[in-house]
N, C-alpha and C positions, 0 to 999 in steps of 0.2 A: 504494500500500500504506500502510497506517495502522495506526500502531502506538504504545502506548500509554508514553512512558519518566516516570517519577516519576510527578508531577503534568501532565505536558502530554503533549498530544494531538499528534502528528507526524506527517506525510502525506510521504510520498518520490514524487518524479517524478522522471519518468526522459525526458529530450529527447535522440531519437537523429535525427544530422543528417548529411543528406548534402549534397555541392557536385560539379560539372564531372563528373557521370555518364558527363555525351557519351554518351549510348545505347549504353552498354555494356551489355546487356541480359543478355547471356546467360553473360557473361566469353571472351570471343573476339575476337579479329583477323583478321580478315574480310580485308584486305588482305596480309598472314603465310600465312594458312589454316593455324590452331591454338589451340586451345586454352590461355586462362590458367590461370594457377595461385594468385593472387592476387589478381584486382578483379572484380568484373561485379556488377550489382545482385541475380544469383542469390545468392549469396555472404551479401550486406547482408542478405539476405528470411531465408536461415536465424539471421544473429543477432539479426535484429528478432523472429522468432519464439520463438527462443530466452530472449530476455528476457521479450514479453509471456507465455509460458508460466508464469515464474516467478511471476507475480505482481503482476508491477510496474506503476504506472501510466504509462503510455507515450504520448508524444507525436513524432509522428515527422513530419521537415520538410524541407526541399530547398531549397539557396539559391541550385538555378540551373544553366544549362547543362547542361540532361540531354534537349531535344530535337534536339539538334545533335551531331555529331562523329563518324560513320559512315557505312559505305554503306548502313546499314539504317535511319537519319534522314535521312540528308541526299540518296540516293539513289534511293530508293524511297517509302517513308512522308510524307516531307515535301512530297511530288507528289503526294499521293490525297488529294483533298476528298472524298473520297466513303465513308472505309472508315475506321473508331475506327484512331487513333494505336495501335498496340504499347504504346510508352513510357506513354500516357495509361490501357492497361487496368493496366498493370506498376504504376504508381501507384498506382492504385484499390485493385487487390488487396490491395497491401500497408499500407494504411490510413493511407495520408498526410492529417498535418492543415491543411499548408499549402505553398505553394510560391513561392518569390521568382523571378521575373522575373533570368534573366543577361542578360548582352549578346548570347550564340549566339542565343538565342530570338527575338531581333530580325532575324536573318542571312537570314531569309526571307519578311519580311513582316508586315507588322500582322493579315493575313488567316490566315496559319498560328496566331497567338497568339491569335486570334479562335476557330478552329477548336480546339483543344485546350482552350481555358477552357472550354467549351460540352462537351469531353467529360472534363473532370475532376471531380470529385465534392467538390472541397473547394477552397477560396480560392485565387486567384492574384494574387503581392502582389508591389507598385511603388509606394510612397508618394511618390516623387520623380516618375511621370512621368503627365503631363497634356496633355491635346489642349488647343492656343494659348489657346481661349476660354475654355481654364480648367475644364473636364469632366475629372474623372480620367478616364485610361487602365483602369488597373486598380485593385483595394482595395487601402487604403492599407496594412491591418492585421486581423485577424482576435481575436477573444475564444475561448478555449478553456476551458471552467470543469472541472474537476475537484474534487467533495466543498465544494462551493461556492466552491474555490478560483480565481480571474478571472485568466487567462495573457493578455495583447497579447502579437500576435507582430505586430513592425514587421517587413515586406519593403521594402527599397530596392534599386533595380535599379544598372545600373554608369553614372554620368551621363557618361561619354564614348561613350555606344552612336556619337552623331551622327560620330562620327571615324571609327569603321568603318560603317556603314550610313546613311550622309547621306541620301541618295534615300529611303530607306524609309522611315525618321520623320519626315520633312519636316513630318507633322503635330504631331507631338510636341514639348515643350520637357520636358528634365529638372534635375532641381534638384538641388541640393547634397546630400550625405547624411545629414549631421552636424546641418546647419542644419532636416531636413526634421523628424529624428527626435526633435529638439529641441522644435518645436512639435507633436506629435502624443503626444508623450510628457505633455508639459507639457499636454493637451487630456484625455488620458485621466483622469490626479490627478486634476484639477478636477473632471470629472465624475466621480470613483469609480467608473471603469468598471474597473478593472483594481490587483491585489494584486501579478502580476511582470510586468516587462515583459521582454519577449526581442527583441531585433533581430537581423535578417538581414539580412545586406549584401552582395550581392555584387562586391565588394572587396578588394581585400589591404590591411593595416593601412599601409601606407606609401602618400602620394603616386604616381600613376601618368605623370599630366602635369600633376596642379593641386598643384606643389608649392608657392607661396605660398598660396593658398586654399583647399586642403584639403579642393575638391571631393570628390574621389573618394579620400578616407583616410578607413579603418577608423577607425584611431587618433584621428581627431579625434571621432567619434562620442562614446568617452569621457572626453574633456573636456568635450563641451557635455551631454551627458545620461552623468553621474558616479552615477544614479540606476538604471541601467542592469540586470540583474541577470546576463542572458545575452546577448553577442555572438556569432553567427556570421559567420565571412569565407569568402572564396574566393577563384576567380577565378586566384590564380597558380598553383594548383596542390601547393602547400608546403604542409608542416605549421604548423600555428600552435599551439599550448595557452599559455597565459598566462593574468596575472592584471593589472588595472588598478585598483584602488582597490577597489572591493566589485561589477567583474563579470569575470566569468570570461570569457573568451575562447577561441575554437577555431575551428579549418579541417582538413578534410581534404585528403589528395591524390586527384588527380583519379582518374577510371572506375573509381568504386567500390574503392578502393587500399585506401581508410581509410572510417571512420564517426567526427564526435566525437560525444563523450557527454557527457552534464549530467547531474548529480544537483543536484537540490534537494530539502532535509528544509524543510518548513512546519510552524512553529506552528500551531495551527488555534484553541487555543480563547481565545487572548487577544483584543481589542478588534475585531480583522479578523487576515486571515492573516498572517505573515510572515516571508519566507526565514532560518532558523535559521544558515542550511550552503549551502554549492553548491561545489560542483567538477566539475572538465572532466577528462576523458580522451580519448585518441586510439586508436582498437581500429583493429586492421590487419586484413583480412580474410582474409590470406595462410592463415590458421589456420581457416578455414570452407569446409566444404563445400555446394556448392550444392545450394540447395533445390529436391529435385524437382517438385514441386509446381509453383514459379515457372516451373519449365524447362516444363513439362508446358505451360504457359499461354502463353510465348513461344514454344513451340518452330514455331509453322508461320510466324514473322515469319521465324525464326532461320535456316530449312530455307531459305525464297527468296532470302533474304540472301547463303548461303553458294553458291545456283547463280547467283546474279547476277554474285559478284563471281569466279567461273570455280574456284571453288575447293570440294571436296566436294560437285557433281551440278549441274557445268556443262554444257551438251550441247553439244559441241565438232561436234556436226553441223548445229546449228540457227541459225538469225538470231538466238536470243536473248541479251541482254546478255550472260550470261555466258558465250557461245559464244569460240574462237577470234580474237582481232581479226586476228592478225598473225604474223610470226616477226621474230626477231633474228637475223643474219646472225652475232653477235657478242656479248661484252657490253659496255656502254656509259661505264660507270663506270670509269675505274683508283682503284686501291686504297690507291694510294700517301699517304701524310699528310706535314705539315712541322710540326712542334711541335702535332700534336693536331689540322692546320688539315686537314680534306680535301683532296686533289687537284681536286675537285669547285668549290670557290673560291678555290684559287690560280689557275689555267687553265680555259680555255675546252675544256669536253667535250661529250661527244657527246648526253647528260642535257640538258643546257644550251640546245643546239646545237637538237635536238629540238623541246622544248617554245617555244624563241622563233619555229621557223619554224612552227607551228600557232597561233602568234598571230598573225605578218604575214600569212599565206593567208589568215585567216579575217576581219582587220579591213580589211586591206589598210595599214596603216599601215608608217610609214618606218622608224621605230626600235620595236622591242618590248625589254621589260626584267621580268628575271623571279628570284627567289630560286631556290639548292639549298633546299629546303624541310627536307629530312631527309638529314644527312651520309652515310645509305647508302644515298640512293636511286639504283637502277640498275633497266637492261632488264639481264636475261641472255639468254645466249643461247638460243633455243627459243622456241616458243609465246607469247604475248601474251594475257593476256585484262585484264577491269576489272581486277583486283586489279593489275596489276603498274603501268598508267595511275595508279590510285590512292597506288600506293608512291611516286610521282614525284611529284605533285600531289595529296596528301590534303586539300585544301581545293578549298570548292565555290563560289569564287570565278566572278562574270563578268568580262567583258573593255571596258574603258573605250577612248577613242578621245578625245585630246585633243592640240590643236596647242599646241606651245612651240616658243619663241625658241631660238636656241645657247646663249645665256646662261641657261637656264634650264632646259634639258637638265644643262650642267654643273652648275649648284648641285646639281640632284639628284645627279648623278653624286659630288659632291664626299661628299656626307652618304652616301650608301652604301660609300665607301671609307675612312670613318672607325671601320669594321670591325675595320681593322688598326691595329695598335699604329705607329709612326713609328721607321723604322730608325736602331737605333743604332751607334755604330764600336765593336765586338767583337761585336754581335751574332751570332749564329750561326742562325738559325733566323727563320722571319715567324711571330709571335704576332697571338693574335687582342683586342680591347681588350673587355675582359667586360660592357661597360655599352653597346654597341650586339651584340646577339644576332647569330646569323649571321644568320635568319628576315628581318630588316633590312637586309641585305646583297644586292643587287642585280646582275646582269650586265644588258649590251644586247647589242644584237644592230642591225643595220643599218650602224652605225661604226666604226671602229678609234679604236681609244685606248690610251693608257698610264697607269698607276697607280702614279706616284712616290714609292715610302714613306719613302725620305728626306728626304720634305716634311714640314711637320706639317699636320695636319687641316685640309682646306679649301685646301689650293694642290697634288694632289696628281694630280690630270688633267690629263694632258699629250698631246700632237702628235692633236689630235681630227679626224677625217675623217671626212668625208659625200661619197661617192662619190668619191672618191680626191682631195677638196681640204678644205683646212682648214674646217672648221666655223666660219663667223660667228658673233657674236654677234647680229645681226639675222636671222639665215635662220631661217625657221620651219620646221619639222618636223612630223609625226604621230606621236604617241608612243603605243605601246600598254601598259596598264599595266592588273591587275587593280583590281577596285573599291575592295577592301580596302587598296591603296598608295595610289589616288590617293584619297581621302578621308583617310587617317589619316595621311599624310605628306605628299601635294604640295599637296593644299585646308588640311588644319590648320596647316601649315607654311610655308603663304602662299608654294610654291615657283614655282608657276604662275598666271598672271594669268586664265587661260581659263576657261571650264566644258566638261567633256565635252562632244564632239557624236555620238557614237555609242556602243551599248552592244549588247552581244552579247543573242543570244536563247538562249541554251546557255550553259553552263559551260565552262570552259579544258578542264577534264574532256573533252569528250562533244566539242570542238574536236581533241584528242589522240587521241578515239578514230577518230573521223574521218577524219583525219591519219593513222593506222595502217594503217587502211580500206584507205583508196586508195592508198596505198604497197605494202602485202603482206608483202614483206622489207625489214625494213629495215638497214639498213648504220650501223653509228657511223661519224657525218662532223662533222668541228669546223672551223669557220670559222677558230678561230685568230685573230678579230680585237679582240683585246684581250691584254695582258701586264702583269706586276709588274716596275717597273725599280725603279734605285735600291739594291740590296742589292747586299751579299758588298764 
């Protein structure tokens, strides 16, 4: 919009942005079976609509993570080379100008990212990552002009993809964020191709693991390009709005929660254009209703979604996914808490108990080791379908197979039980230590052990057993572990000297359901072979 104040000519843009979609398409929980009240990118589409109605000029952009994070991405759509993405029509439609590369969008291949640039209609941007010889990946940056106005929009994708998906970018090297956007920034000037620049990062402003180098910080971004006008972050899921020197800042929360917003007022009729004003907002979408229209376009992804995952027109009579897998004898979960801590990882249950013996069946390996993923995950008692499999294991993890030493079991073991805070004399309760997440917080399964929190961090695994005798330090093991741990904790963290030597053909998922399969009913049963001493 252009509009005329004294003497100068002034153009308003409007950058609406999204982050960590996770293919919430429709605003639903498919693993729940219900309906939201607050996020889905139906929601975003009526106040995208809303604003271009008014008038405004609008740019709208996505900084990532929105092919990933459901059973209607990750279960279905992400498996069909052969039929347009949902998520990639949902974008079209709704007139997106550009999209940054997350680290989810890597979770499955170079081939899936392959497949959806091919059916998006507008840029897909990564200016940090490049195949070895040095061929970008994707574009680094896209031009957007409005009223002759020349927008760069820098995409930088998250340069620790390699810590979660090692295997799968093997081809790839990724670069620094800060440093990348620095020289492309500095390229753009030079050549006058560009009046604002906007960067998307997907990132949170802080350090994630390159805290001396500041690979992967937002924040360093505005130190080295202080020229900046608009940053986008993501990635953790938090709110972000700030301000750093002369650019505004902003992140949403994830599956469509929030939208932020940019305004910038342009001069237009002085020497070339230039940013008058800008400011950031954060719109919650909890206040919008969704747009029929979008629904109308998703709705037959939405419909198989909801009979896949057994929930709203499962056929409880048929082979298919969504059908019956099983029953519960019981529920699985107790409910009980200790300062906030679940019962779920202070003790060994039946949750636990479960998902470790459909890792050893299926790898055949000695020790398997697995996170409570989500503090209320349970089977209850009755029926079984995907969604309740999902409730327990929402990640579409594979299954790694790699041998370690005793001494190298326990290092791991030692870093997973630095979960807990170290017992104090008056304590009353086991706390949890907020800087290692529970998600990082591991049980095994194969051994007996003890977890002495009167220790401090790292001397805290005690009386270890491998088939009723002490665990060596030289004895070697098969350890079962999803991809996602052993890459971003036992390979980045140099815990283990080995490399994988097997790797599942299925998902832990689809190993669970499985496992359901051929059991029928199932009974909660706990090993029982692990405890917290050291307290009271």
């Amino acid at each position: 919009m252009t509009i005329q104040a004294g003497s100068s000519k002034l153009l308003n843009i409007v950058m609406i942005a999204t982050s960590d979609l996770h293919g919430n398409l429709w605003g639903y929980r498919y693993e729940d079976g219900h309906e939201t009240t607050n996020d889905g990118m139906a929601r975003v589409a009526a106040y995208v609509r809303e604003v271009r109605d008014s008038g405004a000029e609008v740019i709208l952009m996505d900084n990532g993570d929105v092919f990933q994070g459901n059973m209607l991405t990750d279960d279905i759509y992400n498996k069909r080379p052969d039929s347009i993405h949902p998520v990639s029509a949902a974008l079209n439609a709704m007139g997106y100008a550009a999209m940054t590369l997350g680290n989810h969008e890597f979770n499955f291949g170079l081939g899936l990212i392959e497949k959806f640039r091919q059916e998006l209609e507008f840029p897909v941007l990564a200016a940090n990552a490049a195949y070895h010889s040095g061929e970008r990946f994707a574009e680094p940056y896209t031009l957007i002009e409005i009223q002759g106005v020349r927008i760069a929009v820098i995409g930088l994708t998250n340069p620790n993809i390699p810590r979660w998906d090692a295997g799968k970018v093997d081809a790839l090297h990724f670069g620094p964020m800060a440093e990348t956007a620095q020289q492309i920034t500095a390229s753009l000037r030079a050549e006058g191709k560009a009046d604002i620049i906007v960067i998307s990062a997907h990132a949170g402003m802080v350090a994630e693991f390159d805290e001396e180098g500041g690979s992967d910080s937002a924040e360093r971004i505005t130190k080295l390009v202080p020229e900046a006008d608009v940053l986008l972050v993501g990635h953790m899921h938090i709110t972000v709005k700030e301000r750093i020197g002369d650019t505004v800042i902003g992140g949403p929360r994830d599956r469509g929660r929030e939208v932020v917003r940019f305004d910038l007022t342009v001069q237009l009729d002085g020497a070339r254009p230039r940013v008058v004003n800008k400011e950031v907002s954060i719109v919650d979408m909890a206040g919008w209703e969704p747009d029929p229209e979008f629904r109308k376009l998703v709705a037959e992804a939405h419909e198989e979604t909801m009979t896949f995952s057994g929930q709203g027109g499962g056929d409880s009579s048929s082979e298919a996914a969504g059908s019956i897998l099983g029953y519960a004898a019981a529920d699985f979960q107790p409910q009980a808490e200790t300062g906030g801590i679940p019962a779920g990882r202070l003790r060994d249950t039946a949750v636990i108990t479960l998902i470790q013996k459909a890792m050893l069946q299926a790898s055949g390996a000695d020790v398997a080791a697995t996170s409570l993923f989500a503090d209320t995950a349970d089977l209850k008692q009755g029926p079984l379908t995907y969604a309740d499999v999902y409730r327990i294991y929402p990640f579409d993890n594979v299954l790694y197979v790699v041998t370690v030493t005793g001494q190298e079991l326990r290092a791991y073991m030692e870093v997973s039980a630095t979960h807990f805070n170290q017992w104090q004399p008056g304590d009353r309760e086991i706390t949890a230590n907020p800087e290692v997440p529970s998600y990082l917080y591991d049980m095994f399964a194969g051994i007996d052990y003890q977890i002495d929190l009167s220790q401090p961090a790292g001397h805290r695994i005690i009386n270890v057993l491998y088939q009723g005798q002490p665990l060596a330090d030289t004895q070697q093991l098969q350890l079962a572990v999803n991809n996602y741990r052993y890459s971003s904790l036992l390979k980045a963290s140099k815990l283990v000297s080995r490399s994988k030597h097997w790797e599942s053909s299925c998902s832990v998922r689809d190993m669970l359901v499985s496992y359901i399969k051929e059991q029928g009913t199932l009974s909660p049963k706990v090993d029982n072979n692990w405890s917290i001493v050291g307290i009271g």
